[in-house]
N, C-alpha and C positions, 0 to 999 in steps of 0.2 A: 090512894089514887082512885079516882073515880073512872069508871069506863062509861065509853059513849060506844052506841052501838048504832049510831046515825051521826054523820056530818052536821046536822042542823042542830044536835042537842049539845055541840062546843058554846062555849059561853063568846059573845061577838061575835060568830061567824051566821046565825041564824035566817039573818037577814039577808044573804048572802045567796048569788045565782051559785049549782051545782056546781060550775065551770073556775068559781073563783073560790069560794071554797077548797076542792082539790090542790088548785094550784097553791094558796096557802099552805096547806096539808104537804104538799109536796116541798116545798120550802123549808116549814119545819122537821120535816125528815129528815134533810141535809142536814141540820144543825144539832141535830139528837147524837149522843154522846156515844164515845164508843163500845161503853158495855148494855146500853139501851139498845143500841145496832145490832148488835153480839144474840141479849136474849129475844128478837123478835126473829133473825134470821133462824137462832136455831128451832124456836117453836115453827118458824114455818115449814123446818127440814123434818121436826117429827109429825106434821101432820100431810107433807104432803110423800114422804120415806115408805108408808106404810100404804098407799096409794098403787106404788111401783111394785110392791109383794103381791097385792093378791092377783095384779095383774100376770104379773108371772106364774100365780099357783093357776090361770086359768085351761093349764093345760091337764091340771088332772080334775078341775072341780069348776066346771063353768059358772057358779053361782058368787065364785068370787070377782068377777066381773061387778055383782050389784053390792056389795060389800067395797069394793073399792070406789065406787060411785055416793056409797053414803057417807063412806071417809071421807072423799071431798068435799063432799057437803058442810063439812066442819070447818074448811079453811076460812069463808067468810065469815062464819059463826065467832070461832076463837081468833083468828089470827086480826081480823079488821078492827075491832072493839080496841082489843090492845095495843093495835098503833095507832090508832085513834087519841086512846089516854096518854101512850106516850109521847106526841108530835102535841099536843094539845100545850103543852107549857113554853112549845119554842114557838107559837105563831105569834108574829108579826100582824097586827090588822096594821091596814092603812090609817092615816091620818084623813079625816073626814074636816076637822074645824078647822076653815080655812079660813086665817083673818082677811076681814076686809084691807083694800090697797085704798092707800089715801094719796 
């Protein structure tokens, strides 16, 4: 499985405004299986799990306030690429060659 780490480096969708893009992306999301569902939610729940900790330890240790900021920082990192790669085999492009009407 190849990861994209940008919308524009899906193969067919390049050429493609931001806005249509996504909504493909979103599309094949829907259609993503349910153990592909399964491992994207739970990599989101251990990256965004540990988030809600140090936020809590910030009553004895205020520096985990920036620690919990840099955790987040990973959710786009890891968690977008890999749904990315995984929605990538159920998009749908539209049909562009339109015959001519005789």
């Amino acid at each position: 499985m190849k990861l994209y780490f940008f919308t524009k480096n899906i193969p067919g969708l390049s050429k493609m405004s931001l806005k249509q893009r996504m909504t493909l992306l979103e599309d094949a999301g829907k259609r993503m299986s349910v153990p592909e569902k399964t491992l994207l939610n739970v990599l989101k729940l251990l990256v965004i799990v540990p988030v809600f900790v140090f936020i809590l330890r910030t009553a004895t240790d205020w520096t985990s306030l920036v620690w919990a900021f840099l955790v987040f920082l990973l959710y786009p990192i890891v968690v977008k690429p890999l749904q990315y790669s995984l929605s990538a085999k159920y998009i749908k492009l539209p049909d562009n060659t339109s015959s001519p009407k005789e």
